[in-house]
C-alpha positions as CSV (number, residue, x, y, z in Angstrom):
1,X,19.4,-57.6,72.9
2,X,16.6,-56.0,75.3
3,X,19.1,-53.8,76.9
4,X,20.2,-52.9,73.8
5,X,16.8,-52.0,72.7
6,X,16.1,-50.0,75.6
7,X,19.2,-48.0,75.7
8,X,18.0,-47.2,71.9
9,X,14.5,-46.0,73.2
10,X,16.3,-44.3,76.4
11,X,18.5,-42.2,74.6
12,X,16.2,-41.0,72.1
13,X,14.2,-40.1,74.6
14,X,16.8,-37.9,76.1
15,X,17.2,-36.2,73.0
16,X,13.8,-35.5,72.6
17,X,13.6,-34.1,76.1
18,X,16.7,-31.9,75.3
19,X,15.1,-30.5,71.9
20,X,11.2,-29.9,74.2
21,X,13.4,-28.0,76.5
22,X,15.1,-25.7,73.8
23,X,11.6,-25.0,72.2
24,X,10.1,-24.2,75.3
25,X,12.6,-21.5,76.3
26,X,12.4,-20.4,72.9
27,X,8.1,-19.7,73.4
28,X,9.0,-18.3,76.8
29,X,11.2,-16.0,75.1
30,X,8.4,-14.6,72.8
31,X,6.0,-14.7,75.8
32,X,8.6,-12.2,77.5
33,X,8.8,-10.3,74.4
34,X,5.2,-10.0,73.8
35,X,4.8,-8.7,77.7
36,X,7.4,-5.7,77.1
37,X,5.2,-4.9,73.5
38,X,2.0,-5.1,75.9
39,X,3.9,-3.3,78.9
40,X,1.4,-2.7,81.5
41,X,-1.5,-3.7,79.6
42,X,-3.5,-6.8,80.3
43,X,-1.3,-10.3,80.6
44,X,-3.8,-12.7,80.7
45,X,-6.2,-13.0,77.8
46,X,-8.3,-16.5,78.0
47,X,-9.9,-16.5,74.6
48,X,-5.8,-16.5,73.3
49,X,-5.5,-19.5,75.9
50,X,-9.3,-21.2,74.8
51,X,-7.8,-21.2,70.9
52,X,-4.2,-22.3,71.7
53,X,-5.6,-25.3,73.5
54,X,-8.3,-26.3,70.8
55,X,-5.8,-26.0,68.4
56,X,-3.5,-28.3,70.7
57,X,-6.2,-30.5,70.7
58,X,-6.9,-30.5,67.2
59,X,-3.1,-31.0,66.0
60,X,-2.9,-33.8,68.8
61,X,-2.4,-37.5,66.9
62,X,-1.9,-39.4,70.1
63,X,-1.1,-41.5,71.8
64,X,-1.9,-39.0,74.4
65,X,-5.6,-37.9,75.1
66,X,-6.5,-35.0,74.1
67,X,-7.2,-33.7,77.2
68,X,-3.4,-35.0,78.9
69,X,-2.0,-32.6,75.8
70,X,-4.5,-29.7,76.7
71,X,-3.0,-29.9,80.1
72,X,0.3,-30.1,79.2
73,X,0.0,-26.8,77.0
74,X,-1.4,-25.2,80.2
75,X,1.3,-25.3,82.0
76,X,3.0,-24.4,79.8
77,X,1.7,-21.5,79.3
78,X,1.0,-21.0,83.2
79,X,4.9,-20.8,83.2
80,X,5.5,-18.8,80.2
81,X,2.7,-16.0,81.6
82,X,4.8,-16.2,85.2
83,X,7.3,-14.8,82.9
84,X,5.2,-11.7,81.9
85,X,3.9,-11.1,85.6
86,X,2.6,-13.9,88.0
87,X,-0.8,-14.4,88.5
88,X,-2.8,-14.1,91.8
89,X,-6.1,-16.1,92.5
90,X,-8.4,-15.9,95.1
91,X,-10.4,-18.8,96.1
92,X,-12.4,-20.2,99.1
93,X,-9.8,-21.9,101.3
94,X,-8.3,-23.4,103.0
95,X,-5.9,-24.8,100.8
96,X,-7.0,-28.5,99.9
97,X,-10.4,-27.4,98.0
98,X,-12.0,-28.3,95.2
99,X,-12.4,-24.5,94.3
100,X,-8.3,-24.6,94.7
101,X,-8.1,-27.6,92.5
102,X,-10.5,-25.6,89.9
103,X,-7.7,-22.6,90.0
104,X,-5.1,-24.8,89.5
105,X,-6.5,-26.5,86.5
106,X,-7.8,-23.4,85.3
107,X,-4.4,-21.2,85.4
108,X,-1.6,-23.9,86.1
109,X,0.7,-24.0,88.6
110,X,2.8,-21.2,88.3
111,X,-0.2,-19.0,89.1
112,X,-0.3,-18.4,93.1
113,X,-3.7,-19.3,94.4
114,X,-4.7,-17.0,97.9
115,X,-7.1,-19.6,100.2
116,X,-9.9,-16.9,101.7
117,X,-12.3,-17.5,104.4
118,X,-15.4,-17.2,102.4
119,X,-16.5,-16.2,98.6
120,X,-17.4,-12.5,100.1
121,X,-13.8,-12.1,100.9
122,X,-12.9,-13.5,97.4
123,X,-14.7,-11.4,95.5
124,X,-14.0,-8.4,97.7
125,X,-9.7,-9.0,96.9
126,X,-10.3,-9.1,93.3
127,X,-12.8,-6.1,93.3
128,X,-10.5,-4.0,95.7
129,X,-7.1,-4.9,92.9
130,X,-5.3,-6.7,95.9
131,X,-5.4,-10.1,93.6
132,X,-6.1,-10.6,90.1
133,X,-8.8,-13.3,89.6
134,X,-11.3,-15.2,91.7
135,X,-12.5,-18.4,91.2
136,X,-15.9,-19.7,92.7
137,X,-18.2,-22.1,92.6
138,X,-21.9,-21.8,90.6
139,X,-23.1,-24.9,89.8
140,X,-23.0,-28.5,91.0
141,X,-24.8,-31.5,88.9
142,X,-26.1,-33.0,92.0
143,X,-26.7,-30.5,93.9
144,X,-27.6,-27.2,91.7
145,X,-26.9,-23.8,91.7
146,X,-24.8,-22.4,94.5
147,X,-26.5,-19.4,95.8
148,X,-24.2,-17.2,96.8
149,X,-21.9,-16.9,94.4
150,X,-25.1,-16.2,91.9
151,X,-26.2,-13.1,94.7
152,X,-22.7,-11.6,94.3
153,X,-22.7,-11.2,90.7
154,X,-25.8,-9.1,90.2
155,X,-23.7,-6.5,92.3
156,X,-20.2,-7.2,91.4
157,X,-18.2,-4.8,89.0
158,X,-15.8,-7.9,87.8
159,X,-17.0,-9.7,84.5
160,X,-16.6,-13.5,84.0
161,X,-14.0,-14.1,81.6
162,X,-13.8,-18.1,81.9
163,X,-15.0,-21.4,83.5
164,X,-13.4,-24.3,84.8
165,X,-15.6,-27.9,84.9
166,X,-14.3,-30.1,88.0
167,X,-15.2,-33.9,88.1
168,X,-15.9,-34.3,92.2
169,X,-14.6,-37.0,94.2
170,X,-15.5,-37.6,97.4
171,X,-13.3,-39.4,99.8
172,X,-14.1,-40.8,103.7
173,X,-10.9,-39.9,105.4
174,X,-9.7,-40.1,108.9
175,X,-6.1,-40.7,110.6
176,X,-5.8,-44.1,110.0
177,X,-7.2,-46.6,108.7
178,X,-8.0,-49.3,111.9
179,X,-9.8,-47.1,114.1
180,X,-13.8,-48.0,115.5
181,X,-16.5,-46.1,113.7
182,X,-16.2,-42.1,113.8
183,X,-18.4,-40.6,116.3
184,X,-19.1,-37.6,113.6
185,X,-18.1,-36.8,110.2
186,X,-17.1,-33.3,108.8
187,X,-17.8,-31.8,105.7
188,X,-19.3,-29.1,103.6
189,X,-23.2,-29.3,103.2
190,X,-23.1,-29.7,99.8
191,X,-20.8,-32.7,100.2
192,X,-22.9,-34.2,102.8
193,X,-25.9,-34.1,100.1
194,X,-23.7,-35.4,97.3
195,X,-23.0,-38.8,99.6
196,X,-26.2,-39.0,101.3
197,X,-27.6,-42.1,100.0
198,X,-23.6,-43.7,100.4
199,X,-23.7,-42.7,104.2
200,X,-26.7,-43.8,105.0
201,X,-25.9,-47.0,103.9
202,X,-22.5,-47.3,105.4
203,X,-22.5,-45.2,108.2
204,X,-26.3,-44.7,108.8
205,X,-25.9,-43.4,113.0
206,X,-23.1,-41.4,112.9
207,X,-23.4,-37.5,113.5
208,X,-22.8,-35.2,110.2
209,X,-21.6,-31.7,110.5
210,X,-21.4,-29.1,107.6
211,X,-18.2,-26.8,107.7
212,X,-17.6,-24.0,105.5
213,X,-15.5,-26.4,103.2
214,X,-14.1,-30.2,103.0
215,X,-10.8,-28.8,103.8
216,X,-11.2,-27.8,106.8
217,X,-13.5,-30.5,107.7
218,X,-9.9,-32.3,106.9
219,X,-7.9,-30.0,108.8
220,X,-10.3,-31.6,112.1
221,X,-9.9,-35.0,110.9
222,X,-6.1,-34.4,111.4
223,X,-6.3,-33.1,114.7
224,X,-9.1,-35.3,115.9
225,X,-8.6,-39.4,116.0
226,X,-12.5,-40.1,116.5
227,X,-13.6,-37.7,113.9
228,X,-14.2,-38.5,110.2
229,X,-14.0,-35.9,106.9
230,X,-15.5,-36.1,104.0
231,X,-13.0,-34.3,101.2
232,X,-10.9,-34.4,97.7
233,X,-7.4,-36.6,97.1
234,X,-5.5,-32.7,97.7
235,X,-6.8,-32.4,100.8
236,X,-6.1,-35.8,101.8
237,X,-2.5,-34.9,100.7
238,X,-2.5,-31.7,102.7
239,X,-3.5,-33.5,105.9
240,X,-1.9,-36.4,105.8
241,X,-4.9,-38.6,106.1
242,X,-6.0,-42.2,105.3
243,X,-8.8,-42.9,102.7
244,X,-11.4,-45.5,104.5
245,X,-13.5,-45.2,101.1
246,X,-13.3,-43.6,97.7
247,X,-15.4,-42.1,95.1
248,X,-18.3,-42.1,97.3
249,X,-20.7,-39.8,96.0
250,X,-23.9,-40.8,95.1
251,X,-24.0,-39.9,91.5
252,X,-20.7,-41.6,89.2
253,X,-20.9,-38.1,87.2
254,X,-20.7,-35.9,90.2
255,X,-19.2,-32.5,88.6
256,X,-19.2,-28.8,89.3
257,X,-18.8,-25.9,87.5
258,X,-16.5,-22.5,88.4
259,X,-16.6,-19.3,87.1
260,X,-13.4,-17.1,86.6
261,X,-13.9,-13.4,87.6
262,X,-11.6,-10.3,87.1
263,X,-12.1,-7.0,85.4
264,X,-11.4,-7.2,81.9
265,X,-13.8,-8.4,79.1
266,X,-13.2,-10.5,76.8
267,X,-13.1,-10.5,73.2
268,X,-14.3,-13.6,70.9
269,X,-13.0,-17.3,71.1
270,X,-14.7,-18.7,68.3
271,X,-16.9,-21.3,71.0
272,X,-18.0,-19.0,73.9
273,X,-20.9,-18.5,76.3
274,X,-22.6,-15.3,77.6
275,X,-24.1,-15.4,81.0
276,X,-26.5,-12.3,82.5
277,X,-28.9,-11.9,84.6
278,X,-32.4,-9.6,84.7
279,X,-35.6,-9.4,86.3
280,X,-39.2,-8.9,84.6
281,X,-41.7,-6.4,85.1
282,X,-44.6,-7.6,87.5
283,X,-47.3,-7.9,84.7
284,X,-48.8,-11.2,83.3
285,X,-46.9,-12.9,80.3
286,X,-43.7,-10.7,81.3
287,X,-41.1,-14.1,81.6
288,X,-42.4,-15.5,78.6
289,X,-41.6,-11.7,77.0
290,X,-38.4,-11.4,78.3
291,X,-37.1,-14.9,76.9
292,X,-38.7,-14.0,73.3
293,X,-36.1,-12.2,72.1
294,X,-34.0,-14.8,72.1
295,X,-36.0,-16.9,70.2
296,X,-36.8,-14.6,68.1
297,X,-32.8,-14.6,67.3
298,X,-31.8,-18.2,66.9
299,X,-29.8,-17.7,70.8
300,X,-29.9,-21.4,72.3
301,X,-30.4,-21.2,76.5
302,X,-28.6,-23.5,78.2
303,X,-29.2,-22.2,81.5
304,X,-32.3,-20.6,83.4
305,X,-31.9,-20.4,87.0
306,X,-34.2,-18.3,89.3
307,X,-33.0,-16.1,92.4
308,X,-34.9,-14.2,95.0
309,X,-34.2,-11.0,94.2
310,X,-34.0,-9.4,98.0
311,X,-35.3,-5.7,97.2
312,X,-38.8,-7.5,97.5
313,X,-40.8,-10.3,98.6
314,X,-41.5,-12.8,96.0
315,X,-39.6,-10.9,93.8
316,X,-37.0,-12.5,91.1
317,X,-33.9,-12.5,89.1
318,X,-33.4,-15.2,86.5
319,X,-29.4,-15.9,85.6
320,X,-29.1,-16.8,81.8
321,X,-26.3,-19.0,80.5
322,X,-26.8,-18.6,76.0
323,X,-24.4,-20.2,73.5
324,X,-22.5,-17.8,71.9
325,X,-20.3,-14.3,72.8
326,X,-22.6,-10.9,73.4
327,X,-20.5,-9.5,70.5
328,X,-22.3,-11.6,68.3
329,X,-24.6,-9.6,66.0
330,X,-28.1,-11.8,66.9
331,X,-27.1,-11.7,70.6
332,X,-26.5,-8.3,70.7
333,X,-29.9,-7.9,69.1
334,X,-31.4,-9.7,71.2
335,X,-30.5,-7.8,74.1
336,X,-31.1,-5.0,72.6
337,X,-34.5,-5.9,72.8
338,X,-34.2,-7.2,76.6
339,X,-33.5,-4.2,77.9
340,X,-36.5,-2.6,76.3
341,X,-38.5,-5.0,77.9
342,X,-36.7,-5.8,81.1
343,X,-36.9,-4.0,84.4
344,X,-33.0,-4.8,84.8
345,X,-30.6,-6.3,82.6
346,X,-26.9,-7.0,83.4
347,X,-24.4,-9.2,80.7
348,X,-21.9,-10.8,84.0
349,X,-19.4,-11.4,81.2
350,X,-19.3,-13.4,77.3
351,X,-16.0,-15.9,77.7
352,X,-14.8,-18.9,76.2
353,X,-16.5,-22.4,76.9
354,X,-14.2,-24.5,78.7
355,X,-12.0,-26.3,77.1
356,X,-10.3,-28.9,79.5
């Protein structure tokens, strides 16, 4: 009677898979069709994505999460947009990072991801049309803002059209697992500070190193037996290492935020998030001016993060995260009324609040 039962569940199963299959090719058909209609237009529109997968969301009943449906969705559309013209993202290699990860979640597998050697470079193959999109880091909930990504966008011409929210795990990897104590452990410097308290606790003499990512402090675990990285579950995959420890960073919530970069705007989501950046006037009172407007409006801040602003010492920029798009008609009031009171004002892009 069990194997009877089974059978039943198995082959209804294969019937569903067989009826999935048909209805995606017939969405990848329309996806094809709507690229011809578009022809060399734009192909990838992420407010269109943001409300496909809300709407995914919304529909879902379960038993899946929502979120395991959200991501489902994605690749499906990751595959359906290959279709219409594949995708190329830049990000800071090598392959194996978290920045990688982020492009992957963000635009799917079918999307090719290009690992470059630092976010300059990134930037610079988006800006120069060589690759589509960039993804890079700004914001880490440990650790804070990272700083260069925030000094490239006051000059770069690309808008942000999207963000991506990663959940960090940090990993103690080496070659194997029975080797004596490392003699020095590899990672990025912003890793090292997110597992501080754990290292000095379980490795408190050993020698840390910063590298420019956990990748490639993997990429020297594999070639080195004596050596230790710390790094993410893909690039413990990529190199073939043992995990001594898991989830070691200090805080249980570690997660870091990406931004999505490429030269179209976007239009309205329906949940979005504008993020600029300006500098005051050197007169007293002039910060507490420049954020009035946006009181004055009914704009909610949900970001205000301070930059040197290198044209002079002890001078400032402030990068703004508000709720809402810059199409919006109290938002676009209220910078209206920034740039009459600014000495610089520049919207880095209005796009929809992520949704996975």
């Amino acid at each position: 009677m069990p194997d009877a039962l089974l059978k039943q569940h198995r082959d209804a199963i294969d019937a569903i898979d067989a009826e999935i299959l048909t209805l995606i090719n017939q969405r990848a058909r329309h996806a094809q069709t709507i690229g011809e209609l578009k022809g060399s237009g734009v192909v990838y529109r992420p407010e269109r994505e943001a409300q496909v997968l809300r709407r995914i969301q919304d529909l879902n009943t379960g038993p899946l999460p929502d979120e395991s449906a959200a991501r489902l969705f994605r690749e499906i559309m990751s595959a359906c947009l290959s279709l219409e013209k594949p995708l190329s993202i830049a990000y800071l290699g090598p392959e194996g990072t978290f920045t990688q990860a982020a492009a992957i979640k963000h635009f799917g597998h079918a999307a090719r991801t290009v690992a470059c050697a630092s976010i300059d470079e990134a930037f610079r193959a988006v800006e120069s049309g060589t690759l589509d999109y960039v993804v890079a880091p700004v914001e880490n909930s440990t650790e804070g803002a990272v700083g260069r990504t925030l000094d490239l966008m006051v000059n770069t011409p690309l808008h942000i059209c999207g963000e991506v929210v990663l959940r960090i795990h940090h990993h103690l990897l080496r070659q194997t697992t029975d080797a004596p104590p490392p003699r020095v452990i590899y990672s990025h410097v912003q890793s090292l500070a997110q597992c501080h308290e754990w290292l000095n606790k379980h490795l408190p003499g050993v020698e840390r190193v910063s590298v420019t990512s956990n990748a490639e402090a993997a990429r020297l675990a594999s070639e080195d037996a004596t050596v230790a990285a710390i790094a993410g579950e893909a690039a413990a995959e990529r190199y073939s290492l043992a995990r001594l420890a898991c989830n070691i960073e200090d805080e249980p919530n570690n997660t870091t935020r990406f931004l999505v970069l490429g030269t179209q705007a976007t239009t309205p989501s329906g949940r979005d998030k504008t993020s600029l950046v300006l500098s005051a006037q050197n007169r007293p009172g002039a910060v507490y001016q420049l954020l009035a407007p946006l009181a004055e409006q009914g704009v909610s801040m949900t970001k205000l993060e301070s930059r040197p602003s290198r044209t002079g010492l002890w001078e400032y920029v402030f990068f703004l995260d508000i709720e809402g798009h810059a199409q919006a008609d109290n938002i676009a009031q209220a910078l209206a009324a920034l740039r009459e009171r600014a000495a610089f004002v520049k919207v880095l892009g209005a796009y929809p609040v992520a949704v996975i």
